[in-house]
Backbone as CSV, one residue per row, in Angstrom:
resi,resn,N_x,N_y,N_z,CA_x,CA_y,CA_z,C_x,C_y,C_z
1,UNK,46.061,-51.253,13.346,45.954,-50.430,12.141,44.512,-50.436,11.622
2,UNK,43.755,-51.760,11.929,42.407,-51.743,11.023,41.643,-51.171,12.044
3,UNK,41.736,-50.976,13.444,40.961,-50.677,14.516,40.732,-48.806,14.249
4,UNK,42.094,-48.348,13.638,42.420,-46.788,13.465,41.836,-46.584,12.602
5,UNK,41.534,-47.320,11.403,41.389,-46.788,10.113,39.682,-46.896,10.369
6,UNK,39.044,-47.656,10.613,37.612,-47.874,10.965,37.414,-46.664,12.046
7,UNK,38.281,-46.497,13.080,37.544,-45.177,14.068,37.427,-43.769,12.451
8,UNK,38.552,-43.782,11.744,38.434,-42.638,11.239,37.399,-42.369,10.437
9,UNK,37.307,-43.821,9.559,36.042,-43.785,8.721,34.814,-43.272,9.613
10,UNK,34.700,-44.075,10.773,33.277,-43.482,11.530,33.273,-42.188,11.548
11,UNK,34.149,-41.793,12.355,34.635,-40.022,12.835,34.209,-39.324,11.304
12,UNK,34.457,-39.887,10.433,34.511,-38.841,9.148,32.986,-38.683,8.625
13,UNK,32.112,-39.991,8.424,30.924,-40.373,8.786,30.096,-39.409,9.775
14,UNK,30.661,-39.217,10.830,29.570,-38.223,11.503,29.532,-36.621,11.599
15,UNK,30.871,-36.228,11.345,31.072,-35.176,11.121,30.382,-34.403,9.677
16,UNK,30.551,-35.415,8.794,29.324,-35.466,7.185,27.898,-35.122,7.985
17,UNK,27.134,-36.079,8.488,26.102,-36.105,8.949,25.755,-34.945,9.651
18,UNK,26.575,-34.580,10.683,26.134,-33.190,11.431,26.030,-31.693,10.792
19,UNK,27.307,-32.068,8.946,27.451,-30.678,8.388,26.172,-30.928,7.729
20,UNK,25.157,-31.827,7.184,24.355,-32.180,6.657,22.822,-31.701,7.560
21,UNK,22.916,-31.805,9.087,22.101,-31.280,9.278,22.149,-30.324,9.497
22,UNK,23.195,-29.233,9.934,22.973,-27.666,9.819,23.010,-27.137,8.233
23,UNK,23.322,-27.882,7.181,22.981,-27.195,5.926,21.291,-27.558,6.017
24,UNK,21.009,-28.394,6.405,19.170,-28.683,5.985,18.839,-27.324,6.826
25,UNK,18.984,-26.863,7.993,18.297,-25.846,8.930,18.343,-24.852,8.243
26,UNK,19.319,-24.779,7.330,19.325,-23.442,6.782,19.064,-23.327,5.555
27,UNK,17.993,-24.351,5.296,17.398,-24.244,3.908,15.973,-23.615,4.642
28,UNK,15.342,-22.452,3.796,14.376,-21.656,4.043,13.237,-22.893,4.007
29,UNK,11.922,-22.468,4.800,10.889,-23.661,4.369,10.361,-22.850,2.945
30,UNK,9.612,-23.199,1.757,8.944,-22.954,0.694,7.692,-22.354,1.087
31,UNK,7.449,-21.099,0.948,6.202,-20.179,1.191,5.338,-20.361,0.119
32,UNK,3.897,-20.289,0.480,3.009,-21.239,-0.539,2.201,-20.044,-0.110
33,UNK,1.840,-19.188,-1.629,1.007,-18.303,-1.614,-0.660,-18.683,-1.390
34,UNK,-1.195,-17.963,-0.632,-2.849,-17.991,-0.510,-3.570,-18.212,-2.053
35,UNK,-4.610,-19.133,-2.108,-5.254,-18.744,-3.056,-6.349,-17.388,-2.527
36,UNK,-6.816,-17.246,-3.777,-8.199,-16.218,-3.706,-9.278,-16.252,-2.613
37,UNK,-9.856,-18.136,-2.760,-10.512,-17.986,-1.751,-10.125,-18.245,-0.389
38,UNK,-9.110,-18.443,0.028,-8.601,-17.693,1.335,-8.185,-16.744,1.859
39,UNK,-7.768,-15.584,0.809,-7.645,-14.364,1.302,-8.736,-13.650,1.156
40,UNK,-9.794,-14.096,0.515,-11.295,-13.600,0.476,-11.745,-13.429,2.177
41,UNK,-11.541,-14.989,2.602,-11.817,-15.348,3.900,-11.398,-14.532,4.919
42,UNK,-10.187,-13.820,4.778,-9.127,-13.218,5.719,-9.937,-12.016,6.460
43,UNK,-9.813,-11.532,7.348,-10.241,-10.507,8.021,-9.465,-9.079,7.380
44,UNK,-10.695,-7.990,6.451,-9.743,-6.915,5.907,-9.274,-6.345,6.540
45,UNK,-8.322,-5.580,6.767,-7.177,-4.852,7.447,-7.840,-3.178,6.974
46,UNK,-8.430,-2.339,7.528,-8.629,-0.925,7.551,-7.632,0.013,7.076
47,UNK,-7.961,0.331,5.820,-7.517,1.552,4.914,-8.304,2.478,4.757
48,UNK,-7.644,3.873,4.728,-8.208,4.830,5.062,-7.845,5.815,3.495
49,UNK,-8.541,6.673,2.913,-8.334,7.028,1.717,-8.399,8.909,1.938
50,UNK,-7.164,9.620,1.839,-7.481,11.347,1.904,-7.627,11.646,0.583
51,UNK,-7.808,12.989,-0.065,-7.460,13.373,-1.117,-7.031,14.766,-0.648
52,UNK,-8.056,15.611,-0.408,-7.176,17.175,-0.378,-7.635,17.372,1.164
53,UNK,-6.357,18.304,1.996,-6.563,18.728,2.761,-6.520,20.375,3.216
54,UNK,-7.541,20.849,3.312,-7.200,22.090,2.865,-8.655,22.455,3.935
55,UNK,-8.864,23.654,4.157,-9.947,24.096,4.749,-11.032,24.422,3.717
56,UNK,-12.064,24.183,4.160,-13.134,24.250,2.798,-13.581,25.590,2.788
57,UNK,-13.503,26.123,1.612,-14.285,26.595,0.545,-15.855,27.479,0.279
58,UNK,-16.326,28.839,0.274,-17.851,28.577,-0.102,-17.794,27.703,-1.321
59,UNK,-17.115,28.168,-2.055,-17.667,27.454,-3.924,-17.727,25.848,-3.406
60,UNK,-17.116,25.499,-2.395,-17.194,23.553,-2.395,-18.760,23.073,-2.244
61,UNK,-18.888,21.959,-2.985,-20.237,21.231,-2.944,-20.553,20.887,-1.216
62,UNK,-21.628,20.068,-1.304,-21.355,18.851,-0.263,-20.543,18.129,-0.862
63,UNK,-20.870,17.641,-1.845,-20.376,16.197,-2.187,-19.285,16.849,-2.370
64,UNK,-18.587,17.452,-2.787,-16.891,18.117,-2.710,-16.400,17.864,-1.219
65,UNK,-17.130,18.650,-0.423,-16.542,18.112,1.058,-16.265,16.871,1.370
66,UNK,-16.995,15.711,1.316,-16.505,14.710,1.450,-14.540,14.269,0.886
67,UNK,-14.256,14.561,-0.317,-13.015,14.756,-0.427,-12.190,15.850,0.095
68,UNK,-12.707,16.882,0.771,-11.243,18.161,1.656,-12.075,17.726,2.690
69,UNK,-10.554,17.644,3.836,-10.511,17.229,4.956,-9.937,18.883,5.574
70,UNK,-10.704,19.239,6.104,-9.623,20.426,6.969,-8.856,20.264,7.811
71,UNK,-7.706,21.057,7.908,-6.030,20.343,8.620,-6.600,19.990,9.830
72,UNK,-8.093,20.906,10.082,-8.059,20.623,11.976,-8.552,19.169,12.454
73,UNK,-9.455,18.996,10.888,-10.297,17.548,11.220,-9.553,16.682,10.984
74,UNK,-8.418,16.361,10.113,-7.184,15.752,9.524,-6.587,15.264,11.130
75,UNK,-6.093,16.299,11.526,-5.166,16.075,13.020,-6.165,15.559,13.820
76,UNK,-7.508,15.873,14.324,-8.002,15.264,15.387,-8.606,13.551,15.204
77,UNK,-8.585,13.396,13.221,-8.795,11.959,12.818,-7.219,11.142,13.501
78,UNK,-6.245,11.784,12.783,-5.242,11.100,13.312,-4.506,10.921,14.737
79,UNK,-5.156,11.877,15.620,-4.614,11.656,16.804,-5.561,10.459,17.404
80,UNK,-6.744,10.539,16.895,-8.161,9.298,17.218,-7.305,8.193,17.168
81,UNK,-6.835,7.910,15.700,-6.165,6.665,15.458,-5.009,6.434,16.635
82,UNK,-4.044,7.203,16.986,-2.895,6.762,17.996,-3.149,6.789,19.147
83,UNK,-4.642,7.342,19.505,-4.766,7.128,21.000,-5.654,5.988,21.189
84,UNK,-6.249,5.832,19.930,-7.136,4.200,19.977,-6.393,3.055,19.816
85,UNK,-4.891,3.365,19.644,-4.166,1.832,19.524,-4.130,1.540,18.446
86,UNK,-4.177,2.063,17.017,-3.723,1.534,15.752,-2.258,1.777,15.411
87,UNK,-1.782,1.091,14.423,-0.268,1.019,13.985,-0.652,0.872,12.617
88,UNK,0.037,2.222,12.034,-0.067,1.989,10.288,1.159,0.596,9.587
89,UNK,0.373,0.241,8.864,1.004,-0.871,8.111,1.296,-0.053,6.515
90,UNK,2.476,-1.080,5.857,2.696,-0.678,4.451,1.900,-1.861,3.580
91,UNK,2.214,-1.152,2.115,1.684,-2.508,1.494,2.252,-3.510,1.343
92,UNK,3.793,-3.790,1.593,4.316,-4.882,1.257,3.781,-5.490,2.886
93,UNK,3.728,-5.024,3.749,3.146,-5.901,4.904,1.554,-6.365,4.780
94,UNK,1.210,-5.367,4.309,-0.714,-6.404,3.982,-0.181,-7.446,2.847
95,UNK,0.673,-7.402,1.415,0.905,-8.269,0.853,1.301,-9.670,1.443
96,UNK,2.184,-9.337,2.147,2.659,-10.608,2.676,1.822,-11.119,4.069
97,UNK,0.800,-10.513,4.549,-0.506,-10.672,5.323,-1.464,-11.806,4.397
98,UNK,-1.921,-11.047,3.338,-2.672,-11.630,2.398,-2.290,-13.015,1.841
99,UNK,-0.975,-12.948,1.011,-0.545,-13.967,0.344,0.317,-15.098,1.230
100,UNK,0.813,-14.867,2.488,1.423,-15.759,3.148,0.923,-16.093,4.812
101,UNK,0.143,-15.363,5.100,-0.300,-15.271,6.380,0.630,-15.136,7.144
102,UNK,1.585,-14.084,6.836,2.293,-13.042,7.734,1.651,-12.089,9.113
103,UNK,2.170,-11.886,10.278,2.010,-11.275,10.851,1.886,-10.036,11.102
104,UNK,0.799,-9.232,11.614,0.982,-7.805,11.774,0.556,-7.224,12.877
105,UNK,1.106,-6.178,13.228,1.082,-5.724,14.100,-0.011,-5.572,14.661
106,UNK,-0.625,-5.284,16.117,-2.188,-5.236,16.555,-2.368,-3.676,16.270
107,UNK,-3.938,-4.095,16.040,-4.448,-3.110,15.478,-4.087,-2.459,13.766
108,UNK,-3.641,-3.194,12.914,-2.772,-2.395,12.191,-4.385,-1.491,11.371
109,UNK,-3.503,-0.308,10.782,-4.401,0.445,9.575,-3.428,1.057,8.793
110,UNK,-4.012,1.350,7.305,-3.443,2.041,6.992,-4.060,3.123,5.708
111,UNK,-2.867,4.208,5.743,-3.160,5.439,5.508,-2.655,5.988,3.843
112,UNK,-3.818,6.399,2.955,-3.284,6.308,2.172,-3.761,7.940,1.005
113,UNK,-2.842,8.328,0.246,-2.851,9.649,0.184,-2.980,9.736,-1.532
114,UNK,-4.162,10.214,-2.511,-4.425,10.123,-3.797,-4.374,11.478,-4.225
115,UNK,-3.717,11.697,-5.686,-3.799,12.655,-6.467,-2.867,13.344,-5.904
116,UNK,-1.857,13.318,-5.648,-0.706,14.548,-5.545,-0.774,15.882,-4.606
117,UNK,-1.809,16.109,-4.163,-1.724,17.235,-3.589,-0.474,17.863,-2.528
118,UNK,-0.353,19.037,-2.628,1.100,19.320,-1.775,0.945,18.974,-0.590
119,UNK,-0.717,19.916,0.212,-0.705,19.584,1.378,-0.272,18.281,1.667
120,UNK,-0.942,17.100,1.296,-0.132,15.772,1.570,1.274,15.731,1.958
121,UNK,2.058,16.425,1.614,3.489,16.785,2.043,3.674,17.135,3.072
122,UNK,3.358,18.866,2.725,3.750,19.793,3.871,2.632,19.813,5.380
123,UNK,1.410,18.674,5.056,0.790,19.044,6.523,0.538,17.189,6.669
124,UNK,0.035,16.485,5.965,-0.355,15.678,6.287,1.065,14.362,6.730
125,UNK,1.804,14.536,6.295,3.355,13.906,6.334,4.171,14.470,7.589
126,UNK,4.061,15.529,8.228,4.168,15.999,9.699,3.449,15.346,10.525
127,UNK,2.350,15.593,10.409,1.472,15.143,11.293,1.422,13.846,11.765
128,UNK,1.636,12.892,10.967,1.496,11.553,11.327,3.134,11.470,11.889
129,UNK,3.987,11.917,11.462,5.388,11.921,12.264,5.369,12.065,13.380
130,UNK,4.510,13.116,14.061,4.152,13.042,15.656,3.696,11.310,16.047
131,UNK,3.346,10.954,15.433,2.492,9.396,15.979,3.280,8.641,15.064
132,UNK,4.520,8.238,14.675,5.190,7.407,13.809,4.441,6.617,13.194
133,UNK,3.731,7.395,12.484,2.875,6.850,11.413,3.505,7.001,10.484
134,UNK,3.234,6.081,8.884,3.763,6.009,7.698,2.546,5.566,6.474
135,UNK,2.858,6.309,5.402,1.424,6.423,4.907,2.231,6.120,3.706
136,UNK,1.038,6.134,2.479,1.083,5.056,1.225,0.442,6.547,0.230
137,UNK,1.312,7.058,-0.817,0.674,8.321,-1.496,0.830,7.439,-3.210
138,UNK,-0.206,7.657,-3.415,-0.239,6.990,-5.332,-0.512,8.484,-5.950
139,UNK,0.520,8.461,-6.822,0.885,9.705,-7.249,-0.037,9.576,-8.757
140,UNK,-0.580,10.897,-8.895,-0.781,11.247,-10.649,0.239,12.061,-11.366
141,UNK,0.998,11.268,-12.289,2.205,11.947,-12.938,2.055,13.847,-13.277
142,UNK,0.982,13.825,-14.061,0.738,14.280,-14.710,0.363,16.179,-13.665
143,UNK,0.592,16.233,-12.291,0.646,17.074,-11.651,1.983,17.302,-11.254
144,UNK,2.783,16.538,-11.499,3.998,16.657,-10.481,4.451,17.793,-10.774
145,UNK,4.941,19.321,-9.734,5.392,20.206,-10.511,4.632,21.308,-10.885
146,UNK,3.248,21.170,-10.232,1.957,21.798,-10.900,2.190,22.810,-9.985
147,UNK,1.476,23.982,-9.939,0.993,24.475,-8.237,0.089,23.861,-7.787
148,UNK,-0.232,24.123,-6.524,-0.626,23.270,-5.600,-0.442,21.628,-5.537
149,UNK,0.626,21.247,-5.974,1.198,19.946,-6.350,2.245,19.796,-5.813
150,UNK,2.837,18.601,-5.737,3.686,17.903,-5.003,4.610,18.097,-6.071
151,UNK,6.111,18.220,-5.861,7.254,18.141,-6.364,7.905,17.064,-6.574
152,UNK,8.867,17.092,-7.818,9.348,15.354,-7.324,10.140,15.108,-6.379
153,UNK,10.975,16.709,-6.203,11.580,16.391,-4.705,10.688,16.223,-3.684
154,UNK,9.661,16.725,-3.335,8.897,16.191,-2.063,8.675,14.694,-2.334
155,UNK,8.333,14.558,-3.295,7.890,13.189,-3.621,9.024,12.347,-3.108
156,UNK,10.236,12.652,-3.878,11.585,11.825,-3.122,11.828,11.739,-1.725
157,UNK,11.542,12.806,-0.959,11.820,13.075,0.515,10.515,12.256,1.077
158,UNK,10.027,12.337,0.611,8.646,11.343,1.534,8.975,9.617,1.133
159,UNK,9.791,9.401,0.067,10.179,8.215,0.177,11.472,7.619,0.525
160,UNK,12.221,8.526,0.529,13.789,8.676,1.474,13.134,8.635,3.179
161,UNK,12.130,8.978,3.586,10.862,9.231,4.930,10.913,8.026,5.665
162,UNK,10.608,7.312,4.768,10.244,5.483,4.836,8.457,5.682,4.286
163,UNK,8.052,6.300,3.397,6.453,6.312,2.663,6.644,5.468,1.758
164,UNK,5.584,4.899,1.377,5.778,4.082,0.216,4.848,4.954,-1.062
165,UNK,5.563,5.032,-2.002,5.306,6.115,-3.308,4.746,4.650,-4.157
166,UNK,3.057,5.175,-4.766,2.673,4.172,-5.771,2.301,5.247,-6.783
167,UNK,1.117,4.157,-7.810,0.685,4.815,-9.402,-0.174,5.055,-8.534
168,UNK,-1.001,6.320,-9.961,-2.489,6.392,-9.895,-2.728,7.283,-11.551
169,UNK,-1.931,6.729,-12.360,-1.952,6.718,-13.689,-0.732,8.172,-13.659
170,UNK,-1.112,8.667,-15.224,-0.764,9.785,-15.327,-1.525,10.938,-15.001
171,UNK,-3.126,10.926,-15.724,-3.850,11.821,-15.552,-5.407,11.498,-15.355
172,UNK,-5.609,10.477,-14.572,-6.242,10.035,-13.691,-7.800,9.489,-14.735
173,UNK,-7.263,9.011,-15.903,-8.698,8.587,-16.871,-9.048,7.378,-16.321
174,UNK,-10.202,6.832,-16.415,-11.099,5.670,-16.385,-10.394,4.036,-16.209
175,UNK,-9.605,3.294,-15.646,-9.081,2.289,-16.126,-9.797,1.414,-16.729
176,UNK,-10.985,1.862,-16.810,-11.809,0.313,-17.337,-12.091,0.918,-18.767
177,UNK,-11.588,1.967,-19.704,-11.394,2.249,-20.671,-10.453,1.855,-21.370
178,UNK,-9.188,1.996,-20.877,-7.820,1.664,-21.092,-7.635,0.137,-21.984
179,UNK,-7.001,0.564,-23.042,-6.778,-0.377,-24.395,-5.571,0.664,-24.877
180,UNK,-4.333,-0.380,-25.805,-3.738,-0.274,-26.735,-2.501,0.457,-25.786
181,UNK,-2.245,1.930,-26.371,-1.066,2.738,-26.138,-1.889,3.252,-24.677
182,UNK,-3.046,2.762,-24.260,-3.638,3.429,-22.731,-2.713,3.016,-22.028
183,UNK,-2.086,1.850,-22.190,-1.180,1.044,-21.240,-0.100,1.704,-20.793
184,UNK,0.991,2.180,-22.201,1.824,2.866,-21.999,1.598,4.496,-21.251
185,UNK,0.730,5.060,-21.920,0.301,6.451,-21.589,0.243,6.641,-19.764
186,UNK,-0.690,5.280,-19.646,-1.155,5.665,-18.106,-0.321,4.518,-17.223
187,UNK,0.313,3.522,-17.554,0.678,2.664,-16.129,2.338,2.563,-16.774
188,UNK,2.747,2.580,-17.587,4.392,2.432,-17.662,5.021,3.317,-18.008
189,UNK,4.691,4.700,-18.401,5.568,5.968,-18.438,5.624,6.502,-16.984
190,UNK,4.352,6.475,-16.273,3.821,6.851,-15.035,4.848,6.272,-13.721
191,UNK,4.958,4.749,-13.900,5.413,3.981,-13.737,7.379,4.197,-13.481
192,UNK,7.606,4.715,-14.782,8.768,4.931,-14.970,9.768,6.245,-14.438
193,UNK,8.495,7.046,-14.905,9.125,8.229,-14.035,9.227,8.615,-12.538
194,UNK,8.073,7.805,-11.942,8.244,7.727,-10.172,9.639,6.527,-10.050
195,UNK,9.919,6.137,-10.765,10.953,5.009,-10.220,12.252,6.004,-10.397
196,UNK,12.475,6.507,-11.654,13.432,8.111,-11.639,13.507,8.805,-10.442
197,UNK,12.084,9.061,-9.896,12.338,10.248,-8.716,13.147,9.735,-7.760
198,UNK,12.124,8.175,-7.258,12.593,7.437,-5.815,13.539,6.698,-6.109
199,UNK,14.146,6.295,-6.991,14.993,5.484,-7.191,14.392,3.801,-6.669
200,UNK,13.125,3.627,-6.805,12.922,2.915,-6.080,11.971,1.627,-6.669
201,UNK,11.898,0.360,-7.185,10.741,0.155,-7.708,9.179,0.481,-7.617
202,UNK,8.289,0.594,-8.033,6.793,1.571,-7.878,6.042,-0.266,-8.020
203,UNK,5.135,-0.129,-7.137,4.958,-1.910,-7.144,3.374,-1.957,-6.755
204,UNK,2.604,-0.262,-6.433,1.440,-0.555,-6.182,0.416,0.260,-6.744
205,UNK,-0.747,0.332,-7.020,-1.293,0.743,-7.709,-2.843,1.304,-6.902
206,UNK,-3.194,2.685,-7.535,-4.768,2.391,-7.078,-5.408,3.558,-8.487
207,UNK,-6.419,2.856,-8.199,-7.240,3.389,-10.089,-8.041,4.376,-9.764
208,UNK,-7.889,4.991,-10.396,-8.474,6.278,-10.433,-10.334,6.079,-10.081
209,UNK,-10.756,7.064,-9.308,-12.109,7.147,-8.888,-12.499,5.576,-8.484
210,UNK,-11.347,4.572,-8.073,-11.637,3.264,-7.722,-12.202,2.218,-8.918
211,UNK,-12.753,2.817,-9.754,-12.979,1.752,-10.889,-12.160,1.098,-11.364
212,UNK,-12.133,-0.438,-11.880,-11.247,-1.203,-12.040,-12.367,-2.355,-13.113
213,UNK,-11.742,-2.909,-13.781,-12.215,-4.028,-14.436,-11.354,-5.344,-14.511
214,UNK,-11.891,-6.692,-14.694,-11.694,-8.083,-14.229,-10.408,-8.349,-15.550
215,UNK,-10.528,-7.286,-16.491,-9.811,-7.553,-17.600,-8.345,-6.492,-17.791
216,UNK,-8.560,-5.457,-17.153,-6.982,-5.105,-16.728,-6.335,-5.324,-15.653
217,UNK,-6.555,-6.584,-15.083,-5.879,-6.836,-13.926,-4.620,-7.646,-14.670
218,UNK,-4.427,-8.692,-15.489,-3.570,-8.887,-15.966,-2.454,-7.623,-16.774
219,UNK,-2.881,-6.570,-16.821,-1.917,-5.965,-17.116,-1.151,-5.377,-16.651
220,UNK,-1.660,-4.994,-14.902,-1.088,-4.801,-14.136,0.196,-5.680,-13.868
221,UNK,-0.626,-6.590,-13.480,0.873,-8.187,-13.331,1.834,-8.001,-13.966
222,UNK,1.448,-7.663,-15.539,2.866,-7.923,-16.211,3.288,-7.058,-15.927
223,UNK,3.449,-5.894,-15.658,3.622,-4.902,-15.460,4.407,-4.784,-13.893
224,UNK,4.118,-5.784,-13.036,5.105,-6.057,-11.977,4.396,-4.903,-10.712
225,UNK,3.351,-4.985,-11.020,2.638,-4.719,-9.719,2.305,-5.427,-8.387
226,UNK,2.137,-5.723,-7.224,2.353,-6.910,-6.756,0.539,-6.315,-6.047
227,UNK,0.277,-5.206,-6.011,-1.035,-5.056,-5.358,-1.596,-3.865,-5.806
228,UNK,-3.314,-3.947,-5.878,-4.135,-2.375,-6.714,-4.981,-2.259,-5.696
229,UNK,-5.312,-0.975,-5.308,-6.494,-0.616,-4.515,-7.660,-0.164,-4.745
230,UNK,-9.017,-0.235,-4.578,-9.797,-0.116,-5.237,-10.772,0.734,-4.007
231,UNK,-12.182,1.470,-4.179,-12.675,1.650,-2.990,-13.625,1.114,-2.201
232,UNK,-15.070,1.350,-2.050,-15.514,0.524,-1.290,-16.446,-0.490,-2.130
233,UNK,-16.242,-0.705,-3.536,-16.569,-1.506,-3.898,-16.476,-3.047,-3.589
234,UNK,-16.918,-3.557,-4.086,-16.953,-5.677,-3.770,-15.597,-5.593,-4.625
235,UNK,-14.909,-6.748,-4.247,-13.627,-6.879,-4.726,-13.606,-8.577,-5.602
236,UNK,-12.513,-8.329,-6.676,-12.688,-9.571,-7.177,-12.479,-10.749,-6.514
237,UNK,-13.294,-12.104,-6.921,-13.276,-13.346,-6.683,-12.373,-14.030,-6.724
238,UNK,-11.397,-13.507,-8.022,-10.392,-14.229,-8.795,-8.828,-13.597,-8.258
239,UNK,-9.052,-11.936,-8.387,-7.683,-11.201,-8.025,-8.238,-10.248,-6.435
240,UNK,-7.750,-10.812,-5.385,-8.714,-9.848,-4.064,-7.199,-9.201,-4.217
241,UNK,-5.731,-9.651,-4.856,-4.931,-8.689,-3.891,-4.815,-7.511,-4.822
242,UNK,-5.664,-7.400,-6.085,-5.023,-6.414,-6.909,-7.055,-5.470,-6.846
243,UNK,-7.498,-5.856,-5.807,-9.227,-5.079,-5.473,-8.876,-4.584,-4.045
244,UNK,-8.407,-4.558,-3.580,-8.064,-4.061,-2.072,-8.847,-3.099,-1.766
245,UNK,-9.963,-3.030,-0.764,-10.608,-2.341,-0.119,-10.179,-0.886,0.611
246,UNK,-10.643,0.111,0.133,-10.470,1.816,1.119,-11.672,2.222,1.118
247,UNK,-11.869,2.902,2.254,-12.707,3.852,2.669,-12.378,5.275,2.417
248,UNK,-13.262,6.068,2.149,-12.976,7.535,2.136,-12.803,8.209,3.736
249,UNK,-12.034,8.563,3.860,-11.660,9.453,5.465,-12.530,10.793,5.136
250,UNK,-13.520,11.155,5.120,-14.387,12.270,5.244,-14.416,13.821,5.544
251,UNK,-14.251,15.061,4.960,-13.997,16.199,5.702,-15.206,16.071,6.825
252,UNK,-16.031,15.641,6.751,-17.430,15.627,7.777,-17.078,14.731,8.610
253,UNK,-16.110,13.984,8.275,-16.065,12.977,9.533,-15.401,13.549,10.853
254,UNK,-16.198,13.194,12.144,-15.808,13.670,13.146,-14.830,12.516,13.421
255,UNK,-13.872,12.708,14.714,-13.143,11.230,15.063,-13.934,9.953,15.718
256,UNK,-15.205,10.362,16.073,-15.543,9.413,16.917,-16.438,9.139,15.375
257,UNK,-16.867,9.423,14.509,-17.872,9.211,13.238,-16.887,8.473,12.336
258,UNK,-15.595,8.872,12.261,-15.185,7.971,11.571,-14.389,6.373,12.314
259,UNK,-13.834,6.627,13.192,-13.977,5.753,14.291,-14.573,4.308,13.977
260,UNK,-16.276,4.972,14.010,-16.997,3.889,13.923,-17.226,3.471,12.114
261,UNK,-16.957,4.226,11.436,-17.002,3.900,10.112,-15.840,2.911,9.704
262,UNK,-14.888,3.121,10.478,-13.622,1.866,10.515,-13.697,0.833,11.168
263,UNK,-14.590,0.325,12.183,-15.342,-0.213,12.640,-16.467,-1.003,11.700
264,UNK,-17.642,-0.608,11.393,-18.675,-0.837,10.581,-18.118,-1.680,8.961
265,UNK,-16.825,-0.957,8.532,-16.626,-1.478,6.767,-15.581,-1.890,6.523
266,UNK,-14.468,-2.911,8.294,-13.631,-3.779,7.934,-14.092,-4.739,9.147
């Protein structure tokens, strides 16, 4: 009887122990975000910045050209990219690049689409579908609906797509002005109504004409932004994931000119 009762105690004993170590396996390990100065350190990941695509213009400047890309130079930039071996990334994948030293794909870049314009829809959102590309558009409220503007249904269908839909205020003022009801006006009505369209939380940000200051970055945060893009400016010391580096994609840029400009400024 005492020989039985001791096997059972053991038996009961190890069977504890073994449920004990498959509950430990399946405790997640604790992800320990990057500080600053290691994602400073990190190798930047190539972002690419459009605004209008459209064929140019007499009335356009030079310096206007640099922002319209014509559809033809648009397509022969992006076919550059898929025959050179890049893979567009989103932002929650550079986030979790940055802050956890997550993996990404080789070669990654990515593609990102400012101020609302329709074309962005109807030509530039095809196009990269040929090359299962997926691009990043920060919307200005304050066009949606306009002519020559993006709809909120397009807007929805490009994020029903798999695109990721961010801010870029309402009506594209200064962020390093921004005080008081600026907050509400430009990052949480803005904010609110793209989350209406996509049904979706809005989690990234890029500031208008790239200017940014060291003192509205906290408002972003509260605000539940997780990343801001900025352009080819130096990026902060303190916040690199809310300064994120873009380049302008060029109407002058040829593919092999910009090529090397993606090359040269990551």
């Amino acid at each position: 009887m005492y020989r039985l009762l001791l096997a059972t105690v053991l038996l009961l004993m190890l069977v504890a122990c073994q449920n004990t170590k498959r509950e430990l396996k399946t405790v997640p390990e604790k992800q320990v975000k990057a500080d600053a100065i290691s994602i400073l350190k990190l190798k930047q990941i190539p972002i690419l910045c459009y605004h209008q695509i459209r064929d140019w213009r007499p009335t356009d400047s030079e310096s206007a050209k640099v922002y319209v890309v014509p559809p033809a130079t648009f397509k022969a930039q992006i076919k550059m990219l898929a025959d050179s071996g890049y893979h567009t990334i989103l932002p929650h994948q550079l986030e979790a690049y940055l802050s956890r030293g997550e993996q990404l794909p080789p070669k990654p870049i990515m593609l990102t689409f400012d101020d609302t314009c329709e074309e962005q829809y109807s030509l530039a959102a095809p196009e990269m579908k040929k090359y299962g590309f997926k691009g990043v558009y920060f919307i200005m409220t304050v066009s949606i609906g306009r002519p020559r503007y993006m709809t909120s249904q397009q807007i929805k269908s490009l994020s029903d797509e798999g695109h990721v839909i961010g801010s870029h205020t309402w009506d594209h003022q200064n962020f390093k002005k921004y005080k008081g009801e600026d907050w509400v006006t430009q990052i949480e009505k803005p904010t609110q109504r793209l989350q209406e369209i996509t049904g979706k939380p809005i989690e990234y940000f890029a500031y208008p004409f790239g200017l940014w200051n060291q003192e509205g970055i906290p408002e972003l945060k509260k605000r539940g932004f997780k990343a801001a893009f900025i352009l080819a400016e130096k990026r902060s010391e303190t916040d690199p994931i809310y300064t994120i580096r873009r380049i302008i994609a060029a109407g002058s840029d040829s593919p092999k000119t910009l090529h090397q400009k993606i090359l040269r400024s990551f």
